[in-house]
N, C-alpha and C positions, 0 to 999 in steps of 0.2 A: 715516416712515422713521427707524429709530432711528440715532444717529451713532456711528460707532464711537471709541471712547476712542483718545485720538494716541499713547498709551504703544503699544498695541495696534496702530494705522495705521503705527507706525515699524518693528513688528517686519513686518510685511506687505511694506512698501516693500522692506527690506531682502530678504527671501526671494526676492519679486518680481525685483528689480535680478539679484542673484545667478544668479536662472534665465536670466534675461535675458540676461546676458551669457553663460554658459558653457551653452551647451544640453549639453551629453552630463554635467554634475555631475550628481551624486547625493546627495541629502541622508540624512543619517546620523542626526545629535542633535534632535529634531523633541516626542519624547515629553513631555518636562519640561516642553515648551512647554501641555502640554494642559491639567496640574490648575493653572497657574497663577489663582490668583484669581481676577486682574481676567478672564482668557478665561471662564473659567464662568461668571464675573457676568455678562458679555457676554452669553453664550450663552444663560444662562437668559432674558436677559430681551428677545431674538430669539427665541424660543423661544414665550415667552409672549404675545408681537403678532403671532404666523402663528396663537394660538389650537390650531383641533382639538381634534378627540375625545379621550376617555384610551383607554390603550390595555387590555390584556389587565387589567392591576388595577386598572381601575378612577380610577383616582387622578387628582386636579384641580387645578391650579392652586393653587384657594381650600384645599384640603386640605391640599397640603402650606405654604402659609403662613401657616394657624391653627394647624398643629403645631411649627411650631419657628421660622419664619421661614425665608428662604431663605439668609440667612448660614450656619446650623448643615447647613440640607442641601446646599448646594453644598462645602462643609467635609468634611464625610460620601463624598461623590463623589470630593474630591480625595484623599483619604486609601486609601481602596477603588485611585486610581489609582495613587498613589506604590506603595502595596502590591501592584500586578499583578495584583487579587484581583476583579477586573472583571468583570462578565459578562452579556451582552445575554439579557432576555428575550425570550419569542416573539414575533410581530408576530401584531398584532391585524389580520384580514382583513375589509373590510366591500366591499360595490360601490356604484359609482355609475353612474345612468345617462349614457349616453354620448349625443353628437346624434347619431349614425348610426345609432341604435337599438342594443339589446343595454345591457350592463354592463360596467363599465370596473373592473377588481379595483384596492384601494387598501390601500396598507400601515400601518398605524398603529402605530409603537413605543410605548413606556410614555413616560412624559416623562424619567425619567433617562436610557434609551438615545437621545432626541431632544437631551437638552444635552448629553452627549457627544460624539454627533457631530456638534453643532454647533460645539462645541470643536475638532474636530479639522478640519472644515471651515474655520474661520479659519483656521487654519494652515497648511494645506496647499494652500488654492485657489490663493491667490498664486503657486504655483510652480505651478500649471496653465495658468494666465492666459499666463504667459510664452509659452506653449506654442501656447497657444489661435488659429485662424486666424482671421484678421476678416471670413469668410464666416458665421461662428458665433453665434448671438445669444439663443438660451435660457437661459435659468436663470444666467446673466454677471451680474458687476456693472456696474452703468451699462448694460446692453444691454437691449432689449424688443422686446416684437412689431412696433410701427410702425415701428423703425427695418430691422427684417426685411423689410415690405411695402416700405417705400422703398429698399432697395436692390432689389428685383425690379422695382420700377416703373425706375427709374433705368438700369436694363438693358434694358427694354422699349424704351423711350425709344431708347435708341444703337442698334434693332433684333434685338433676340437674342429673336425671339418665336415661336418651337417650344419649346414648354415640357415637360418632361418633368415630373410628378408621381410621384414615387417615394415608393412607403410599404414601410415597413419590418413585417414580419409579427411584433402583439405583441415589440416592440423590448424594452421595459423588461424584459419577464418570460421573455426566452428569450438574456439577455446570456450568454455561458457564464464562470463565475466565475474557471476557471484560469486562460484568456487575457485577461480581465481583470485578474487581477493580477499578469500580467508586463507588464502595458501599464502599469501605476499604481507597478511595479518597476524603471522606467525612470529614474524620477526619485525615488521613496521607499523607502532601503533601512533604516530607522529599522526593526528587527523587531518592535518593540513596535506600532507604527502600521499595520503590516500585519497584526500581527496582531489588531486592534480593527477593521480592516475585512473582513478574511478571519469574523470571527465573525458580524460584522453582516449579510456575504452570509448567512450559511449559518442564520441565527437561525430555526427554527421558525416556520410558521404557523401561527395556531389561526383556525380558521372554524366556523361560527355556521351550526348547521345549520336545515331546513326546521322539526324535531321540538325547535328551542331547546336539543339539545344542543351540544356541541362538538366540532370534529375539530381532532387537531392534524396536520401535515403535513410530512415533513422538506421539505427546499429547496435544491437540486442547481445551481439556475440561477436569474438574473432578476438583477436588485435592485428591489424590489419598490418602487411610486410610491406616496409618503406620508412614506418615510422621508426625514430633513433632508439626508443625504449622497448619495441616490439620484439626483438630479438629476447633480452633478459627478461622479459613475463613469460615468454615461450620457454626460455629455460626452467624458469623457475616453478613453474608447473610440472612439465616433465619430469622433475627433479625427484617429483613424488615419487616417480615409477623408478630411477635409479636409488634411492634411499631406502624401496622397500628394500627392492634386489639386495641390498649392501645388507639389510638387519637380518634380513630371510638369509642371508649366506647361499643366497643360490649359484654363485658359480663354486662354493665351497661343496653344495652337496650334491647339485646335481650336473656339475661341471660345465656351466653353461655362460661362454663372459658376453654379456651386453657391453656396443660399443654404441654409442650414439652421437651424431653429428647433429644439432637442432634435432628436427623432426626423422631425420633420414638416421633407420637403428638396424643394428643387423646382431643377430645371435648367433655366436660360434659354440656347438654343443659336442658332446658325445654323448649320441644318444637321446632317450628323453624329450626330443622334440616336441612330440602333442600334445605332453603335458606343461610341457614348458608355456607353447603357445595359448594354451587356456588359460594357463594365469598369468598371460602377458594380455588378452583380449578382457578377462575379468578385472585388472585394474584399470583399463581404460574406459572399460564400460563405468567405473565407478568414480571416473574423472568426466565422465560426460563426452569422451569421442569414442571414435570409430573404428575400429581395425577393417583396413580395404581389404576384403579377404579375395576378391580377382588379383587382385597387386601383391599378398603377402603369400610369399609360398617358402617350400624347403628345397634342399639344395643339397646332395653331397658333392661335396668341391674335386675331390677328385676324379669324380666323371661328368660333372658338369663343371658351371660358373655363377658369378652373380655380377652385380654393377653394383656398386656404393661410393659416390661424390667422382660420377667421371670417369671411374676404373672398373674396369673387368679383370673380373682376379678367381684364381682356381687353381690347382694343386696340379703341376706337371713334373715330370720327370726330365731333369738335366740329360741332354744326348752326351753332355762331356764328362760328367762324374759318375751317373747313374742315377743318381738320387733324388728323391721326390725334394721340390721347393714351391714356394706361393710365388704364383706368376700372375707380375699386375701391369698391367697397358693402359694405355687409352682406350675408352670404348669405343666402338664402332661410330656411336650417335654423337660421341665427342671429336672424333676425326671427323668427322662427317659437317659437323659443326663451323669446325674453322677453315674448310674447303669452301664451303659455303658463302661465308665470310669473303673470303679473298678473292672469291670467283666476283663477288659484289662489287667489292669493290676496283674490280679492274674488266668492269665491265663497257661497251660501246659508251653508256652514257657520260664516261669521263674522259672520255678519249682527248677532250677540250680543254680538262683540267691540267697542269704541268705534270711533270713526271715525279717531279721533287716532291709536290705534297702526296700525288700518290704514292710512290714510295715511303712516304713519312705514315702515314695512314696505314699501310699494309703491314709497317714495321711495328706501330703500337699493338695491332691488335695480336700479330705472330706471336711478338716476346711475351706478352701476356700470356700467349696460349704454352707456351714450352716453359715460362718459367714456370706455370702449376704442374704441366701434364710431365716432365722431365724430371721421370722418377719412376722407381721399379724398371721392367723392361720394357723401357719403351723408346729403344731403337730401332725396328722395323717403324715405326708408327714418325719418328724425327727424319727418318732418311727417306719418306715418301711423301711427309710432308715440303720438307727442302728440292725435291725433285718437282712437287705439284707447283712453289710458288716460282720458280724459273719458268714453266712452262707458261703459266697464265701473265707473267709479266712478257714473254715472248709474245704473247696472243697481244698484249693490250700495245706491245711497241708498234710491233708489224699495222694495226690497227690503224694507231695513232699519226702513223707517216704513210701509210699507203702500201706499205709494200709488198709486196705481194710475195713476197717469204722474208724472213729475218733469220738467216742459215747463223747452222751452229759455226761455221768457217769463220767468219767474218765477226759475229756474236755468240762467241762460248760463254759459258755459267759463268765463268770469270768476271766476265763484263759486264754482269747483272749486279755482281757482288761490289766490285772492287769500282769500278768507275762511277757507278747509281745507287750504289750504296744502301741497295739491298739489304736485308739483315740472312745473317748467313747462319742456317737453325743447324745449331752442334749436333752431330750423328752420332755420339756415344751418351751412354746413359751415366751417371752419377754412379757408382760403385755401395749396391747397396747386396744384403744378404737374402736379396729375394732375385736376383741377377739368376741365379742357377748356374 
């Protein structure tokens, strides 16, 4: 995690305090704030540790640093800004598959329209943050998914277990752009700033047909996922719906806490459900999306379950104390996920490749997957994973040399671990109060 410069954390604080205090200000002089410098230095090189694709031209990281260095082109940027002469290319459209099966569309700007808006993202988040309700925990700073599942379980806990799952139909790609920028017009009337986000909504798609031509697309709604600002418009929309929640006092009266990760929101209630969910679907209707009602249903957690950010979680009973606690695992379609993965890549076609890089490859993706999923109970789910990736490096040895068994005698787990260097996935869970 890169640190952000204190010249830069004090301009933050200050923005931050100011919203802070006077909720109905409105910030005016914000622009100048953008081509400064140190902010682009910033931004580029935030920019460059989230990686990704290049977008529509092509263009790399490494490309633009054997051309001039990134002094000269972040220089180039500032100067283009002072001059107002700015202007977002199209977004590069590519899919990715989703675990629910199907495709999940993703947006990729060029990397100057990426350090722009990460430039104007410093700037402006901080006076979102102020705003921001602490049911809210996506794409935040200092917020994440576990501390998302621990406030649901924590609620579980006090009894609030009728669980509503509410999904919002394609959220990202159906925000409508006008009411989103009188929602972002609330607190930013700097015209220049709006108008750098008003362009970046409406920037052209170009998509990558079947036949390897291209189509380009105009773009009327969404803010497309990939881009570096699209997250914090998505919040700040949203935000309507948690700020009603917060004045209406509804987890005060009708006992009901909304937790919401980005798009993905789950209601833990007593009671109250239907009414709850009408006027969760009547302020959406009045923000212009969709409540998925095949996708949004109820749930009492203690005879069923739910899934929320990769966990299945529901209300069981301790065999060792007796007593009811929130049991949260990996999902099925998250286990199922990094099987997937690993069987990939230790499959015949790499038989060629050394052992070393695939080892190395197996190893980023594992730790990845245990240091999120490694929390709540989920040690049945570590001790089958650690079983599944010996067995498939067993399949890809035996493979790779011929042999026509590769026995546990001669190759115990041990020597997958300790000689190959394996990454060896820990079989005890973290000590948390949803353990049971």
């Amino acid at each position: 995690m890169l640190e952000t410069p204190e010249k830069i954390r004090e301009l933050q604080r200050k923005l931050y305090r100011k919203a802070k205090q006077e909720k109905e200000y409105r910030f005016y002089l914000l622009y100048d704030k953008i081509y400064r410098m140190d902010i682009l230095s910033h931004a580029y090189r935030l920019v460059r540790a989230n990686k990704g694709a290049p977008g529509i031209d092509g263009e790399t990281f490494e490309q633009i640093e054997e051309r001039g260095g990134t002094g000269k082109y972040l220089e180039e940027i500032a100067e283009e800004l002072k001059r107002k002469d700015y202007k977002p290319q199209a977004v590069r459209r590519v899919y990715i598959p989703k675990a629910t099966g199907g495709k999940r569309p993703l947006g990729i700007p060029v990397i100057n329209d990426r350090v722009v808006q990460m430039a104007v993202k410093i700037v402006i988040e901080p006076i979102f943050e102020a705003d921001f309700q602490n049911n809210s925990y996506g794409f935040r700073p200092k917020r994440n998914a576990h501390q998302a599942v621990d406030d649901v379980k924590n609620h579980l806990f006090k009894g609030r277990t009728e669980v509503i799952d509410a999904d919002i139909s394609k959220y990202f790609d159906t925000i409508p752009h006008d009411r989103l920028m009188q929602v972002v017009a609330k607190r930013i009337m700097d015209k220049q700033i709006l108008k750098l986000i008003k362009m970046w909504l409406r920037a052209p798609i170009v998509e990558e047909r079947g036949d390897g031509k291209k189509e380009c697309k105009g773009n009327d709604k969404g803010t497309p996922q990939g881009g570096v600002i699209s997250p914090l418009l998505a919040n700040i929309y949203l935000n309507v719906l948690d700020t009603l929640w917060a004045v209406k006092k509804i987890q005060e009266r009708l006992g009901a806490r909304l937790v919401r990760y980005a798009d993905d929101s789950v209601i833990l209630c007593r009671g109250n459900t239907g009414r709850i969910l009408k006027g969760i679907k009547r302020v959406l209707d009045d923000l212009g999306l969709i409540l998925n009602e095949e996708k949004t249903y109820v749930v009492d957690a203690r005879q069923g379950s739910f899934n929320f950010l990769g966990f299945t979680i529901g209300v069981k009973r301790s065999t060792r104390t007796g007593r009811t606690y929130p049991h949260i695992e990996p999902s099925k379609k998250a286990q199922q996920q990094i099987r997937s993965e690993v069987k990939r890549l230790t499959t015949e076609q790499y038989s060629a490749v050394s052992t070393e890089v695939v080892i190395r490859r197996v190893n980023e993706v594992v730790r990845g997957w245990v240091g999120y999923f490694r929390y709540g109970n989920c040690t049945k789910a570590l001790v089958t994973l650690k079983r599944y990736l010996v067995y498939r490096m067993r399949i890809y040895q035996r493979r790779k040399h011929h042999y026509c068994s590769f026995g546990y005698k001669a190759y115990p787990d041990r020597y997958y671990f300790d000689p190959l260097g394996l990454y060896e996935v820990p079989t005890k869970a973290p000590w948390t109060k949803a353990t049971g």
